[in-house]
Backbone bond lengths (Angstrom), bond angles and torsions (degrees), N, CA, C in turn:
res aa  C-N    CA-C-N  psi(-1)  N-CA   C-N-CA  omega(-1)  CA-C   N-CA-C  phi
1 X - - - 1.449 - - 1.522 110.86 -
2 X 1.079 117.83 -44.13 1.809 123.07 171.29 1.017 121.89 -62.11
3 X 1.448 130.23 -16.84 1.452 139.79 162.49 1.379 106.76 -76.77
4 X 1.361 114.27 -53.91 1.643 99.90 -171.88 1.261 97.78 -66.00
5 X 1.662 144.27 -48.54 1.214 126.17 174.99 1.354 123.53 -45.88
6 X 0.861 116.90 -39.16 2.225 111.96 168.08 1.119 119.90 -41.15
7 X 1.194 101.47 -44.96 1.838 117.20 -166.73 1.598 113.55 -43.65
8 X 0.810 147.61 100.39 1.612 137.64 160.09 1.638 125.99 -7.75
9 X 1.071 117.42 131.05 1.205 108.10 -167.59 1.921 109.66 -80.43
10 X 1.123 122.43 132.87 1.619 117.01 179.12 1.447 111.62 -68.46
11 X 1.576 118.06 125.01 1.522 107.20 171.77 1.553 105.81 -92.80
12 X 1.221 112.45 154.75 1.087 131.72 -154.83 2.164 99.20 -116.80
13 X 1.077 116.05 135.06 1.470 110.42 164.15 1.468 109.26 -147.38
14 X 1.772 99.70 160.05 1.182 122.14 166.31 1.219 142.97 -99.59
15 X 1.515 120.92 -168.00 2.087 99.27 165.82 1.824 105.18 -77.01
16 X 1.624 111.67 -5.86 1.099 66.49 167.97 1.334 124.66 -133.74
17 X 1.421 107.40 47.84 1.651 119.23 138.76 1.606 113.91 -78.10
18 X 2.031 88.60 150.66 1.440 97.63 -170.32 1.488 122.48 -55.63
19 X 1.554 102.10 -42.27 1.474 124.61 -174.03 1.395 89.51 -75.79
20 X 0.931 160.96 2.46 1.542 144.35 171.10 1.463 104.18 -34.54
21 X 1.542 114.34 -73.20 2.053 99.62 -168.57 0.915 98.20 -56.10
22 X 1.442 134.23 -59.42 1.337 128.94 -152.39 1.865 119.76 -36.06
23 X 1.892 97.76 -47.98 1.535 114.11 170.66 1.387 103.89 -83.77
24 X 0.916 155.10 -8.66 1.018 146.67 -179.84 2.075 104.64 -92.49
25 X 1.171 112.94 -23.02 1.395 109.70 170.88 1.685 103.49 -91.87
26 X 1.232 151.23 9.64 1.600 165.35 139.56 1.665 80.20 -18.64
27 X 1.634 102.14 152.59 1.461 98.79 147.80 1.534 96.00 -103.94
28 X 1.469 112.64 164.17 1.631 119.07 133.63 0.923 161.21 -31.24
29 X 1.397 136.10 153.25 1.647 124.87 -170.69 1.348 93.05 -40.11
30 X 1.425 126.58 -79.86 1.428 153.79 -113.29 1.735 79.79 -82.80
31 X 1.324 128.40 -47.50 1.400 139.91 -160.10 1.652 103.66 -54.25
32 X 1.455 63.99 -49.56 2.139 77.17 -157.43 1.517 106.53 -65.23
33 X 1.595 104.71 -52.61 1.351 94.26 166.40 1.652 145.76 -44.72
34 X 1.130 90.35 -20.03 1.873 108.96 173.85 1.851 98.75 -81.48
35 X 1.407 101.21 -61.39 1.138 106.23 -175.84 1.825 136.95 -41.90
36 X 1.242 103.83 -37.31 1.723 134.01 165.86 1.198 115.80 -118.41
37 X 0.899 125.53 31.30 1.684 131.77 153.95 1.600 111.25 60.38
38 X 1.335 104.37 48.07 1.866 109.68 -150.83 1.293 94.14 -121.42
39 X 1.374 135.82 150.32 1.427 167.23 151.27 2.212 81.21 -53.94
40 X 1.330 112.75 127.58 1.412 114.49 137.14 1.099 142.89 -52.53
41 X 1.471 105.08 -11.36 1.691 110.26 -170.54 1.647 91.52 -97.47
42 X 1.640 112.32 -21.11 2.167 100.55 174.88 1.454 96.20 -70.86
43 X 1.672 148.70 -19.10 1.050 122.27 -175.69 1.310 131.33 -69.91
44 X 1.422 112.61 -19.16 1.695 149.59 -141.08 1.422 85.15 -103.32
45 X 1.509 116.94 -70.98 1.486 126.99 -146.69 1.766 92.13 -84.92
46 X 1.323 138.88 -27.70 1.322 136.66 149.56 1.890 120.78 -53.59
47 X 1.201 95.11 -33.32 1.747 98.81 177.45 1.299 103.51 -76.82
48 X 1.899 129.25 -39.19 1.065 125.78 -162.02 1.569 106.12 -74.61
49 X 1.824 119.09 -20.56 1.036 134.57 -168.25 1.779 99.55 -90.75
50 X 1.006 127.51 6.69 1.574 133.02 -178.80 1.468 83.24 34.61
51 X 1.375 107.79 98.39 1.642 131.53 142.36 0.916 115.39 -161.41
52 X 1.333 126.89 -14.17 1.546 149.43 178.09 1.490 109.70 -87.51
53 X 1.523 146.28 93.71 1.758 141.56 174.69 1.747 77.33 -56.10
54 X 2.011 112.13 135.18 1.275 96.93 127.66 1.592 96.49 -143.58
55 X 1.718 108.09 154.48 1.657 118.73 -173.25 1.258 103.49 -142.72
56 X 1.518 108.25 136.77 1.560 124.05 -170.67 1.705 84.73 -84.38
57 X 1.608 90.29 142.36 1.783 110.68 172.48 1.447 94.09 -136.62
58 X 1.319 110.04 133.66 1.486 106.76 175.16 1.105 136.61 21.19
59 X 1.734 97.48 61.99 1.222 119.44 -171.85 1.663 124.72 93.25
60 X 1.143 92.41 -36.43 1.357 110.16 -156.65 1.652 113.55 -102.91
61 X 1.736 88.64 128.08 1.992 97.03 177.12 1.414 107.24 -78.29
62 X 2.120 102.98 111.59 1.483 106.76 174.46 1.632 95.96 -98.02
63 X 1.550 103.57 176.45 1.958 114.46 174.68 1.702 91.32 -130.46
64 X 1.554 93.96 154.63 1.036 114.75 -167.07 1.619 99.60 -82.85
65 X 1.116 136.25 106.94 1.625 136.50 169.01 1.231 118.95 -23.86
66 X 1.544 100.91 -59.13 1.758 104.93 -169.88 1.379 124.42 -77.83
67 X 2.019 98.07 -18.10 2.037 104.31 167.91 1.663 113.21 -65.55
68 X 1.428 102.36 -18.45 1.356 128.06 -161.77 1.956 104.20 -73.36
69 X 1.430 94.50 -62.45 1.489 106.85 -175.64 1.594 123.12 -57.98
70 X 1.817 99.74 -35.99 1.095 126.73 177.58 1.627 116.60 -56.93
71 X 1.386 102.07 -34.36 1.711 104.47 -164.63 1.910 105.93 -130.62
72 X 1.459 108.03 -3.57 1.401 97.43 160.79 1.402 126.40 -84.85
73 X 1.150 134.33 132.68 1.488 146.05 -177.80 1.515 120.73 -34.81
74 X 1.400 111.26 121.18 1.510 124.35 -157.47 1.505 89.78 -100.32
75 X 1.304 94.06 145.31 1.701 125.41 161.29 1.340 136.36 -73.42
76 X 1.065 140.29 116.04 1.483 126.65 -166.46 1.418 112.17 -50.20
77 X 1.570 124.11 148.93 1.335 140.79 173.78 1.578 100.41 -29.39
78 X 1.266 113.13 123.52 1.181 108.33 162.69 1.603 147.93 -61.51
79 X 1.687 99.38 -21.67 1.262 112.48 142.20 1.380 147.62 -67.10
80 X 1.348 100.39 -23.81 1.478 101.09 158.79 1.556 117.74 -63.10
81 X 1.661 97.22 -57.52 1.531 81.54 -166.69 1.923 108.67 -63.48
82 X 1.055 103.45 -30.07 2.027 94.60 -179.92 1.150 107.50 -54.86
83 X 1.076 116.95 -26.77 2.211 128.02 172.31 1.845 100.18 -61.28
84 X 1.175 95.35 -61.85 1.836 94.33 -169.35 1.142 100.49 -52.02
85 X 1.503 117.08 -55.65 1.484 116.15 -155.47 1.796 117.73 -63.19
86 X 1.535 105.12 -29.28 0.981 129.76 -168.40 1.649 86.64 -74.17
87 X 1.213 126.54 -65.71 1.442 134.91 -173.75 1.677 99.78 -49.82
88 X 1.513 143.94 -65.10 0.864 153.83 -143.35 2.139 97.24 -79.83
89 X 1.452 93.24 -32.70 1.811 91.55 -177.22 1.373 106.64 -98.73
90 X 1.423 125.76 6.04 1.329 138.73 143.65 1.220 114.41 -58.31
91 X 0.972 117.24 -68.01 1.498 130.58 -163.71 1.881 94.68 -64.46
92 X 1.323 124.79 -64.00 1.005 125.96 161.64 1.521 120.35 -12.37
93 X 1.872 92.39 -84.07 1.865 88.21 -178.10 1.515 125.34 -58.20
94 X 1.554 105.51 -4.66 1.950 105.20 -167.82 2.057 75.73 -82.54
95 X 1.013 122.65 -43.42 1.639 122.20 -146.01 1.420 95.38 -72.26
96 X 1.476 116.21 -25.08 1.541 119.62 -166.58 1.485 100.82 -99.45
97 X 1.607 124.64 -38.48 1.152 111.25 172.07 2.201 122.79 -63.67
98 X 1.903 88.10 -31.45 1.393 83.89 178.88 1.786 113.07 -46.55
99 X 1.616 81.22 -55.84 2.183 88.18 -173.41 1.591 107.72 -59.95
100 X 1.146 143.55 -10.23 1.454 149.48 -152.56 2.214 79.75 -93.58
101 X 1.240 98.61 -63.50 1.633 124.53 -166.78 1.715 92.47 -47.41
102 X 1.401 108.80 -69.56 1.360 103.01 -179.14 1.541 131.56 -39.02
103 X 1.633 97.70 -58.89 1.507 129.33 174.12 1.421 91.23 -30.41
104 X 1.651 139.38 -62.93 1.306 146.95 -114.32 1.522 73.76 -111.15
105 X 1.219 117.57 -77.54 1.947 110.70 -167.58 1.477 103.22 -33.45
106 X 1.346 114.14 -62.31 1.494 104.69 -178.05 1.625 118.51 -48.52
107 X 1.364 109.82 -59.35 1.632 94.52 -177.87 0.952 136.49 -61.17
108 X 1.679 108.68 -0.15 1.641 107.41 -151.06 1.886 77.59 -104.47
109 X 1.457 103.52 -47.35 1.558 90.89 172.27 1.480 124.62 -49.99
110 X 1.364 130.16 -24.32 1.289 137.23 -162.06 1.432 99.85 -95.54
111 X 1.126 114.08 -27.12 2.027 112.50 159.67 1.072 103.03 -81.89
112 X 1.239 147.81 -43.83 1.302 133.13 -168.51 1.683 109.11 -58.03
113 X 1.326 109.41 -35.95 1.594 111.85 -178.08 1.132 111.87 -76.30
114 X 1.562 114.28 -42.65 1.584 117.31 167.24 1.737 109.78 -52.38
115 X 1.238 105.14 -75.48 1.845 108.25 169.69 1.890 104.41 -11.96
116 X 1.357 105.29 -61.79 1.272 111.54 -150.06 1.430 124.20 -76.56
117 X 1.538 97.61 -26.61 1.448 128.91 169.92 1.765 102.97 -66.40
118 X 1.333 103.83 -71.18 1.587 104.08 167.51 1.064 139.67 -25.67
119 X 1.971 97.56 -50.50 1.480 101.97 179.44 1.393 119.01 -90.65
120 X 1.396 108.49 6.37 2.009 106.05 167.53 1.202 85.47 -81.22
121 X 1.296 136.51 -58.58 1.697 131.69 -140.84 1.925 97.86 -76.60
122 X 0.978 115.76 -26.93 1.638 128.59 151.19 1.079 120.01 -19.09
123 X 1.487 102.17 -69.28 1.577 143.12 -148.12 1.676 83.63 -76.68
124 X 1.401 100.13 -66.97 1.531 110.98 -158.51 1.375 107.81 -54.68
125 X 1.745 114.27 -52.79 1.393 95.39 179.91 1.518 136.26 -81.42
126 X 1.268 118.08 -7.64 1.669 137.76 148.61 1.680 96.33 -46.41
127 X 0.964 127.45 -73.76 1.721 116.49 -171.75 1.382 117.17 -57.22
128 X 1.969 117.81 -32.76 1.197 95.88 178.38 1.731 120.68 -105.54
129 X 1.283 88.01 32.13 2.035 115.47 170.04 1.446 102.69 -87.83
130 X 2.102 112.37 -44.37 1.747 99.06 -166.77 1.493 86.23 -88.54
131 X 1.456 138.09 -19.86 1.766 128.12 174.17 1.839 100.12 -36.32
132 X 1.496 105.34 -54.74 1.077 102.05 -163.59 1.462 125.80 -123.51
133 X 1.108 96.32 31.42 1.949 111.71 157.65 1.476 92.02 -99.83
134 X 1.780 133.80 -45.38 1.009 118.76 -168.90 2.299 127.43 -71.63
135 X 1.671 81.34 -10.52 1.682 116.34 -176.27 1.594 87.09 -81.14
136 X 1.071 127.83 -47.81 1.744 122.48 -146.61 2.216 86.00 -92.50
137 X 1.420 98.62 -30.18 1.853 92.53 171.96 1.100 101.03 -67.08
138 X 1.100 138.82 -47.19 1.725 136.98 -141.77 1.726 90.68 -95.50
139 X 0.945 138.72 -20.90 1.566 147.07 152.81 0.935 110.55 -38.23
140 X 1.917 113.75 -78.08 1.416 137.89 -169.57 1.628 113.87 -35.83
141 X 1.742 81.46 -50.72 1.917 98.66 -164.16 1.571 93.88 -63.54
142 X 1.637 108.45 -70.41 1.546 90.38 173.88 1.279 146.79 -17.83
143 X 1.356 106.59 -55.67 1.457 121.05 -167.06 1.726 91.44 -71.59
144 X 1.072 126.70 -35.50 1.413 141.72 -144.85 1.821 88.22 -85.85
145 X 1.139 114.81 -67.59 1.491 118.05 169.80 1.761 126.69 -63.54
146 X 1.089 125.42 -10.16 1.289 150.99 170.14 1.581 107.88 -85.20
147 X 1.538 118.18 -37.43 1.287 110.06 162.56 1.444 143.87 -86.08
148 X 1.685 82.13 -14.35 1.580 113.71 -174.66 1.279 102.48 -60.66
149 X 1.485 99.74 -60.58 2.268 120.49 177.51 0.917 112.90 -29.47
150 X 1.974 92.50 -60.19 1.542 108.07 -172.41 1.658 125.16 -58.03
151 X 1.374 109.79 -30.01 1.441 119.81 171.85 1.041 105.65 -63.25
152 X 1.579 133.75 -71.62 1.459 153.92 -164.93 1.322 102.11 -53.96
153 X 1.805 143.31 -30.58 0.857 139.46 170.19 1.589 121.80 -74.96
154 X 1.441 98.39 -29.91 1.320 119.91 -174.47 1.810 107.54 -78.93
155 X 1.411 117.25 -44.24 1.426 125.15 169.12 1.675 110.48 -59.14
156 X 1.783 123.18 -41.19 1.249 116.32 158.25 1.211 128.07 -76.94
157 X 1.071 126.82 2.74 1.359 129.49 161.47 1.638 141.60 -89.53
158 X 1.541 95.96 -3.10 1.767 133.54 -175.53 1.112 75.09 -109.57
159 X 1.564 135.65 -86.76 1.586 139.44 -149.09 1.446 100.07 -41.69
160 X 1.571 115.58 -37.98 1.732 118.53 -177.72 1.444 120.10 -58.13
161 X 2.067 102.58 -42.89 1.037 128.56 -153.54 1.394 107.30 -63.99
162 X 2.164 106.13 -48.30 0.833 113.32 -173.31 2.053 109.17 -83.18
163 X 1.070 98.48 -17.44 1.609 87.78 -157.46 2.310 88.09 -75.72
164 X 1.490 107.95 -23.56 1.331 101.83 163.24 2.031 120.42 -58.86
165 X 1.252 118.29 -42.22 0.843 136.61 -153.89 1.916 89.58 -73.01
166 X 0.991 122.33 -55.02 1.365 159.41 162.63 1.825 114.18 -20.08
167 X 1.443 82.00 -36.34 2.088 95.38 -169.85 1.352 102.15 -124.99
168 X 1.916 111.46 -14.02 1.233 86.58 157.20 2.072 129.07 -98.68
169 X 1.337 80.51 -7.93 1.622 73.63 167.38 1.391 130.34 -86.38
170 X 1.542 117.51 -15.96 1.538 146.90 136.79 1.496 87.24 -21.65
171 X 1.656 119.85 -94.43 1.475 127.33 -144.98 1.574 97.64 -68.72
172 X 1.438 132.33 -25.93 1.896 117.05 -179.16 1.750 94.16 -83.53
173 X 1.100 120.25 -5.12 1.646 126.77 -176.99 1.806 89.32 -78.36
174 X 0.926 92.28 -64.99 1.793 97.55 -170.47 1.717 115.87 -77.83
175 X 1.335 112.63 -9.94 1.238 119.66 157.06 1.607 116.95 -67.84
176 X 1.569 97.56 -68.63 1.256 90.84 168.73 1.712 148.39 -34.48
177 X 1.389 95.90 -54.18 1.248 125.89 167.30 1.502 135.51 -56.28
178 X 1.385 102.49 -57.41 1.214 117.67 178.00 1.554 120.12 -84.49
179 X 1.547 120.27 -34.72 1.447 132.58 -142.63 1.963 87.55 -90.34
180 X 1.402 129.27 -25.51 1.144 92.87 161.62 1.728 135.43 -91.93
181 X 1.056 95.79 -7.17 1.837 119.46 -178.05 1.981 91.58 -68.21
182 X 1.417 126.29 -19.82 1.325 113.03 -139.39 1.918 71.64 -117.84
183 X 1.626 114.67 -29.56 1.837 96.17 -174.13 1.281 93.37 -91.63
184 X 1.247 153.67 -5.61 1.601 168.50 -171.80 1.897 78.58 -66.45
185 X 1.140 110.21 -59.88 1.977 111.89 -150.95 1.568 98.06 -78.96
186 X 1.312 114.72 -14.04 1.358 127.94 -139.01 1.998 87.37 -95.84
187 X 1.342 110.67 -12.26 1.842 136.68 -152.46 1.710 90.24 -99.38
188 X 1.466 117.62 -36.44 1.712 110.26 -176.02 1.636 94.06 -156.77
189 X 1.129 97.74 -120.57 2.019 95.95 -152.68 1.365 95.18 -69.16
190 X 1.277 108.13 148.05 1.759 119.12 176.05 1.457 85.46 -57.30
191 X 1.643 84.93 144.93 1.600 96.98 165.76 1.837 124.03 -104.51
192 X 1.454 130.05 157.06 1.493 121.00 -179.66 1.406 101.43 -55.62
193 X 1.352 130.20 -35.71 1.495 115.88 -176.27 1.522 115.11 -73.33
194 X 1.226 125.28 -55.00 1.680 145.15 159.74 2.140 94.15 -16.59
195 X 1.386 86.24 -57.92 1.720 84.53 -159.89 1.901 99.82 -82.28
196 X 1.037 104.28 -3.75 1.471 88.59 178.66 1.751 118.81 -96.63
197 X 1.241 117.53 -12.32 1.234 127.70 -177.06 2.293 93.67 -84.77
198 X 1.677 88.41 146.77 1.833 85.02 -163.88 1.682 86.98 -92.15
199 X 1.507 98.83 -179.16 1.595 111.15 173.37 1.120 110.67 -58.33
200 X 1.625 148.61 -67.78 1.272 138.55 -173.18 1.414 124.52 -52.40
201 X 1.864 114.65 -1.52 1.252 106.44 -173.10 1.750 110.18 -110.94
202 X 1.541 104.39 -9.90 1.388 139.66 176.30 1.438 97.02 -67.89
203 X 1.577 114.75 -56.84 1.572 124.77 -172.50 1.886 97.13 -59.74
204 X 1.439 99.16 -58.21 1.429 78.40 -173.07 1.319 143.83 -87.65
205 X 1.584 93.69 19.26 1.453 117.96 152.25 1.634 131.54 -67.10
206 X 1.774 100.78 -35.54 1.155 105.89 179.54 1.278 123.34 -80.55
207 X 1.633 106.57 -20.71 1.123 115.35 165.39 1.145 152.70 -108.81
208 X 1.546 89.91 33.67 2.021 111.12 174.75 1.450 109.88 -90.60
209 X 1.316 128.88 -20.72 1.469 117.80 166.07 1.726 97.56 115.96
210 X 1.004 101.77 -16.50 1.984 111.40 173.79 1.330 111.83 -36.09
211 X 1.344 122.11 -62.43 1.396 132.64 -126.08 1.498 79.29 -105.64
212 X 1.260 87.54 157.47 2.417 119.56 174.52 1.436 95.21 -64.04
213 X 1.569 120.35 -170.82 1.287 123.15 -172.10 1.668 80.57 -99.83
214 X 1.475 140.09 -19.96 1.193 136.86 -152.84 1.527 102.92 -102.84
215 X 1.176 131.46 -1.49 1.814 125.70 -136.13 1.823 54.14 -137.69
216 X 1.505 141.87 -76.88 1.060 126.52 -168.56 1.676 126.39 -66.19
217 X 0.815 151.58 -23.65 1.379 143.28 93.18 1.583 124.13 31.98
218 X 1.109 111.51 -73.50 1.415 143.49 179.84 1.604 95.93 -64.47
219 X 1.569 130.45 -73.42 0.962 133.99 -176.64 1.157 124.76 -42.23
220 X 1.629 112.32 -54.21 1.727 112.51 170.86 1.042 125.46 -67.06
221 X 1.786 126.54 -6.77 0.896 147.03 142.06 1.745 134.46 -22.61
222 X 1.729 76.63 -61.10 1.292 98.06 179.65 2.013 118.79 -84.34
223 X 1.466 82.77 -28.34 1.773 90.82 -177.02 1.508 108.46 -66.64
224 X 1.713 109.56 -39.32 1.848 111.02 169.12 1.550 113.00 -46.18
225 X 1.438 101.39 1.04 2.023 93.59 -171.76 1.260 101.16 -123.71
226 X 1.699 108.23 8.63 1.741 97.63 -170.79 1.408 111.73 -118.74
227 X 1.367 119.46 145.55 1.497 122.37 -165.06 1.747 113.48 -24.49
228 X 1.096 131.43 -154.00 1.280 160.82 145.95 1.445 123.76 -81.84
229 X 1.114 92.81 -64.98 1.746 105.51 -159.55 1.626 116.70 -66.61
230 X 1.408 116.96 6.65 1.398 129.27 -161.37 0.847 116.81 14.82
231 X 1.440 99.53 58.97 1.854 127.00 170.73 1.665 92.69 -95.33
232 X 1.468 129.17 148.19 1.413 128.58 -163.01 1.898 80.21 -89.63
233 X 1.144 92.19 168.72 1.883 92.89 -173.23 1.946 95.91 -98.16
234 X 1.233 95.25 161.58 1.309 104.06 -171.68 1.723 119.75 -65.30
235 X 0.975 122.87 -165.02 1.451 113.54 -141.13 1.451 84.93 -123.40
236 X 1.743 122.71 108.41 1.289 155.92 -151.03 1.963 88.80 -63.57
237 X 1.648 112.91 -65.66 1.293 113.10 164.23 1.463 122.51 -28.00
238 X 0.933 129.91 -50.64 1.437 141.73 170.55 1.084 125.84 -35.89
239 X 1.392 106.75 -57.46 1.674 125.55 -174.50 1.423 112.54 -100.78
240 X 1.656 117.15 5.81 1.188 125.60 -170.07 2.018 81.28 -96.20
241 X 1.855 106.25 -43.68 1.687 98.32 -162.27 1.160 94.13 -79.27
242 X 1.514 154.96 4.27 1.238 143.84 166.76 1.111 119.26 -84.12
């Protein structure tokens, strides 16, 4: 009972008190408390402490704003704190740029070794690309001149083949032809043709396989009577006009 007697008594107004709008624009317990970030029970226990105006308006318990502003809890200067903060994200960006700075020396060194490493092994395999583009020319040419020979040896060796082929169908031409007209003379008087062919060409008459066992016979016959020197014998006319 002695407590509620302490309490201040609530004044009460109408429209037709002066201050009526004035209290009547107050917020409310419930108001104020939203409004200043306040527990309802600091409005009560501040009113009970007479520092707090509060007056019923139509019904209703308003608080005085300005007892309000006066005694709710202030915030530091707002310049200070934009100073700290400002100071504190200083300090920050120097601490983040330092490590940013480091970060960068290191990597940039750690490419440079990579770079550098790369660019010997670069180096190296570019040189051993012209080793051996210049290995795969010196091949080419070889092979290239090795076939050339090989052709050129191969074209004189047909040119041989044929220019053999050439003298011997010449000599079974003149075997044929000649070798019986030549044992025909070989039968009675030497003949001008008989005596004009030399000993080595007689021999290799006898020994092409042409002649009978009798036509050869006859021949070696005739070769026992013919010089040496397979010099052809002199010219029968000759020694006939002498």
């Amino acid at each position: 009972m002695k407590e509620e007697l302490d309490k201040p008594e609530v004044r009460e107004v109408d429209e037709s008190d002066e201050d009526y709008q004035e209290v009547r624009a107050w917020p409310t317990r419930a108001e104020a408390a939203r409004q200043y970030g306040l527990s309802q029970r600091w409005f009560e226990l501040k009113y009970e402490q007479g520092v707090v105006t509060k007056i019923r308006c139509d019904g209703v318990q308003r608080f005085c704003p300005d007892d309000i502003e006066n005694l709710r809890p202030r915030s530091p200067d707002s310049s200070v704190i934009v100073s700290d903060v400002l100071q504190e994200t200083t300090k920050a960006l120097k601490a983040s740029n330092a490590h940013i700075e480091a970060l960068v020396t290191k990597t940039v060194g750690l490419v440079e070794v990579l770079t550098k490493g790369f660019q010997t092994q670069l180096d190296a395999m570019v040189a051993r690309n012209a080793t051996l583009e210049k290995s795969h020319a010196e091949a080419l040419q070889a092979r290239e001149e090795a076939l050339s020979q090989a052709h050129e040896r191969n074209m004189i060796e047909q040119e041989q083949i044929r220019d053999d082929r050439r003298k011997d169908t010449l000599l079974q031409f003149l075997i044929q032809q000649l070798g019986p007209r030549i044992l025909s003379g070989l039968s009675g008087k030497e003949s001008r043709l008989v005596a004009s062919f030399s000993r080595d060409q007689l021999e290799a008459l006898l020994e092409s396989g042409m002649l009978t066992d009798e036509q050869s016979e006859l021949l070696k016959v005739y070769l026992s009577t013919k010089p040496q020197g397979g010099e052809a014998a002199g010219n029968p006319t000759e020694k006939e006009d002498n």
